[in-house]
N, C-alpha and C positions, 0 to 999 in steps of 0.2 A: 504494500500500500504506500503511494506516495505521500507526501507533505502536503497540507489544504488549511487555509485558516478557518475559524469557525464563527459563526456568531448567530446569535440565540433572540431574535428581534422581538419585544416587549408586547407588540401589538400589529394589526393586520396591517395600520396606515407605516409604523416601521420598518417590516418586512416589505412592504411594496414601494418604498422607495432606495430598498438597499438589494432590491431585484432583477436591476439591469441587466445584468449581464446573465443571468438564467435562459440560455439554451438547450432545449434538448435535446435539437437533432445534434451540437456541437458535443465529442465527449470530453473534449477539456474544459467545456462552461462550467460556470458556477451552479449548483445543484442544491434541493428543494430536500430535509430530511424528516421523513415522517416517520413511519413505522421502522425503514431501514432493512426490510427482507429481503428488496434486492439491489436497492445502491449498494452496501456494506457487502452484499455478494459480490457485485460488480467491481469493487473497490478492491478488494480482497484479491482479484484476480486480474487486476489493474487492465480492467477491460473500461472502465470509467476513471477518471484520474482530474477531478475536478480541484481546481485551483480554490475557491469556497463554498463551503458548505451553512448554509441557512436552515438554523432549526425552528421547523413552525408546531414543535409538538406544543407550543405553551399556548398557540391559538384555539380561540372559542368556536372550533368548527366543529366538534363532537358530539352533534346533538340531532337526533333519529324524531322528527314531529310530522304528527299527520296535518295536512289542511286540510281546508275549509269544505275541501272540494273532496274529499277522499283521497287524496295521494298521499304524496311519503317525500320530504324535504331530508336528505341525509348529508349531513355537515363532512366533507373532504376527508376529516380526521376522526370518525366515527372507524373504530376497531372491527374488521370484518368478522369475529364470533359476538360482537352486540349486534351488528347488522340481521345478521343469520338467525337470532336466537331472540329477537324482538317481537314481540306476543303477534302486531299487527302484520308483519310481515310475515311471519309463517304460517296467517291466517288467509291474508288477502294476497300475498306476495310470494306462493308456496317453490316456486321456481326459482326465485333468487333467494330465501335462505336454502333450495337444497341443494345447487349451486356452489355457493361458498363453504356451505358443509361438505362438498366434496369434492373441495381442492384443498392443497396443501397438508397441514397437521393441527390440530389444538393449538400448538405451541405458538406455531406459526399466524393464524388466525386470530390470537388475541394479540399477536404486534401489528400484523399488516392492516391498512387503513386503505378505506375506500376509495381515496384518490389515487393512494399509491396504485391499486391497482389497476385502475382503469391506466394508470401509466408503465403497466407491469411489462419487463422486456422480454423479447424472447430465449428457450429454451437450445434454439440453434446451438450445436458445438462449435461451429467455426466461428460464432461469436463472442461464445464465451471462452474464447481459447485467444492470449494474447499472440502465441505462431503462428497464427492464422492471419493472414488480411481476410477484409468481407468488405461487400459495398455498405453495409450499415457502419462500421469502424471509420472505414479508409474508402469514400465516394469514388469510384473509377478502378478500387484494385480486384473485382470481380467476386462470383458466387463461388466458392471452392464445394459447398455442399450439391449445385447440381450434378456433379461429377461423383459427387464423394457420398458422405452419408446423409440419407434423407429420409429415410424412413419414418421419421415422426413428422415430418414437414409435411408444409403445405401443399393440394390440389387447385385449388379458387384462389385467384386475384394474384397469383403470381406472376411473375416476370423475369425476361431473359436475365436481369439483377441480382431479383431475389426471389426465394421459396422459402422465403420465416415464417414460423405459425406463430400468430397471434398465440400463448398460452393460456389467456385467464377464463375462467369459468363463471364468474360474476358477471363480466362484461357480456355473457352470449344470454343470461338471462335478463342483463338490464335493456339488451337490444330488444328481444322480442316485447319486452316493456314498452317499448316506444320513450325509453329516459329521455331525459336534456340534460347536457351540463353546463354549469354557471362558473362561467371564469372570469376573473378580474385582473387588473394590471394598474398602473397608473394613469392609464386612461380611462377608465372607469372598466363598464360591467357587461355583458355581454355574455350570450345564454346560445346554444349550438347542441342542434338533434345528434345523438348518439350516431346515428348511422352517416353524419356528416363529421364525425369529430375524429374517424380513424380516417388517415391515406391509403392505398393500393401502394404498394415498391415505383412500379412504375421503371421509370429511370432514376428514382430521388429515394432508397428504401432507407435514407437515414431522415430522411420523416416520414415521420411515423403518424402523428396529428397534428392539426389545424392550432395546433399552442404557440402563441407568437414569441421570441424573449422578453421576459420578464414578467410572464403572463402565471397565473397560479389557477386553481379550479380549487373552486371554493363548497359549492354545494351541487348535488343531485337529486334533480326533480324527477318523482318517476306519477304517471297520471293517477286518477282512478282506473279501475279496470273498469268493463260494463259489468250491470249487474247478472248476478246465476253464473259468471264464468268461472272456469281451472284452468290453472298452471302449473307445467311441473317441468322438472329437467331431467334429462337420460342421459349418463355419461358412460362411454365406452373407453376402456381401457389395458391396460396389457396386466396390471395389477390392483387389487382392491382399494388400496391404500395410497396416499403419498403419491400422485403418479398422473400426468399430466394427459387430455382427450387423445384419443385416435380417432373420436370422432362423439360428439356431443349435439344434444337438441335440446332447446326450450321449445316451449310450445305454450299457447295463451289460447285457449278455444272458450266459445259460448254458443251453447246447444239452444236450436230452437224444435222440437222433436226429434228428428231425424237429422235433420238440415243445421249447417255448420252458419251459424249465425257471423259470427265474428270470429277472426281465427288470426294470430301473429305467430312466426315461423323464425327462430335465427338458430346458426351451428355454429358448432364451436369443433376446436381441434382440426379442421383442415382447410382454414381459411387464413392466409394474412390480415385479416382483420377480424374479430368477430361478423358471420356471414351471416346476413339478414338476407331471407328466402324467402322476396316479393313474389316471386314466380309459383311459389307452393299456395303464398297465401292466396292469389288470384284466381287459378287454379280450381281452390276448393271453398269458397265461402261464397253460401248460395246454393252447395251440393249435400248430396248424401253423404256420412261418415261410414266410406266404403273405404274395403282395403285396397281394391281394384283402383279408386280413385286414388288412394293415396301413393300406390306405386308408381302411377300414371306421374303425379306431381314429384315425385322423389326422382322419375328417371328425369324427369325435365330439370330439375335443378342440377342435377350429376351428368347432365349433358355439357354442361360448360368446364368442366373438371379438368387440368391440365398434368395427368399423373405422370411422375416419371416410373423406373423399373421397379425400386425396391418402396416407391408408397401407392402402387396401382392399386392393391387391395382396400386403401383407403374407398372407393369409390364402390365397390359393393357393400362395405363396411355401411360407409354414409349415410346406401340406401336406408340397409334394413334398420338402423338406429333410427333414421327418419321417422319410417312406415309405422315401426313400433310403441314410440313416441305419439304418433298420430294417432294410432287406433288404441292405446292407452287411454288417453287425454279425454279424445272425445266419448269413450266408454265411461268415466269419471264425472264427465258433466250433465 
């Protein structure tokens, strides 16, 4: 780990004008420390190597409140097992606490913090390996994992760049949520849909989202849902525990007898970005909760899928996580 000065800002109007230099697509900028699950990993493996470090754990963001309107306002620095384990959320919200229930560990969940993980990096080797160049590191020094190892990597939104999976599990239930996050900076405040706040690699895969420097995310708006709906999340993996998607679904459905009322679709685990499945939700809302239909809608999203050798199987995988997910869901509501 190298040398970083430190400093601990009193209050929110403190911290945002001592923010400048807070980049995130840059790895030598100055850095934002919350819970510290994976800066202090990153740091540790001097795959981040920030010149200052800004601690905002003493900020008044940790506070989980329903509106007016039925939704859930969740402050930046709200602990992802109070998130999870919040009476209303496990009521109304059952998809994203089962979600952050099953990533990571106890341990680890009562440090990591809800910002941090919507900013949470990827699990890529060649990223977290300092002998490695990657176009996320080093812009222009190329993808070593398409060649090399990629089995856990991405399908969807890839590029000749990059194939990083997006890792978190929180974020693929707060998508099919329809979230918003509220970020601030010194120019004031500004509020950005979930499904607009991650980028695609593209040619630029060391941005990652729409955070400007010196910009911070302050809180997470997630709506009411409609009334008589379920959600739930299905996470596929290689072990029960500790152990990152091969392939993940939320799903947000409300039954109106037979016929899919309202229905929101995002996957997790093979997407560089948490992968919101307009095409599934289009597909089927307005339909019967058939499996036939649902297959129908799973191969149309898994027709855009760009597998290389050793993660094709993702893409049968995908399906039937999908289908199952679906006809789960909609059996529940």
């Amino acid at each position: 780990m190298k040398a970083f000065d430190y400093l601990k800002p009193s209050n929110l109007d403190a911290l945002l004008n001592a923010s400048g230099n807070i980049d995130q697509a840059q790895l030598g900028g100055d850095r934002f420390l919350a819970g510290g699950t994976t800066l202090i990993d990153l740091m540790k493996l001097q795959v981040e190597y920030p010149a200052k470090i800004l601690d905002i754990t003493g900020l008044p963001l940790d506070k989980i409140e329903t509106t007016k309107e039925g939704g859930l306002k969740i402050g930046a620095m709200v602990r992802n097992s109070d998130l999870a384990n919040h009476p209303f959320v496990k009521t109304q919200y059952a998809a994203l606490s089962e979600a952050i229930l099953q990533g990571a560990s106890a341990q680890i969940r009562n440090r990591a913090t809800t910002g941090g993980n919507l900013l949470q990096k990827t699990r890529c080797v060649y990223y977290r390996d300092e002998a490695f160049d990657c176009n996320k590191k080093k812009p222009g020094s190329g993808c070593p994992a398409i060649e090399g190892e990629h089995r856990n990597l991405a399908i969807m939104g890839t590029s000749d760049h990059c194939i990083a999976t997006n890792p978190s599990d929180m974020n693929v239930a707060l998508t099919a949520l329809d979230s918003k996050i509220e970020i601030q900076s010194p120019q004031g405040t500004r509020t950005v849909a979930i499904t607009e706040f991650y980028k695609v690699p593209g040619d630029t895969p060391h941005i990652e989202t729409v955070l400007q420097p010196g910009e911070i995310i302050t809180y997470v708006h997630v709506p009411p849902l409609p009334a008589g709906s379920h959600s739930q999340y299905l996470k596929l993996r290689d072990r029960a525990s500790y152990e990152f998607a091969l392939a993940s679904a939320a799903v947000v459905v409300q039954m109106r007898g037979s016929k899919i009322q309202f229905i929101r679709v995002a996957m997790g685990g093979i997407g560089t970005k948490p992968w919101r499945a307009q095409e599934v939700e289009s597909m089927l809302e307005g339909g019967d909760a058939d499996r036939t239909a649902f297959e129908k809608a799973a191969d149309k999203l898994l027709s855009q899928a760009k597998p290389l050798k050793e993660n094709a199987f993702k893409v049968e995988l995908a399906k039937r996580c999908l289908v199952h997910s679906l006809s789960t869901a909609t059996a529940l509501s």
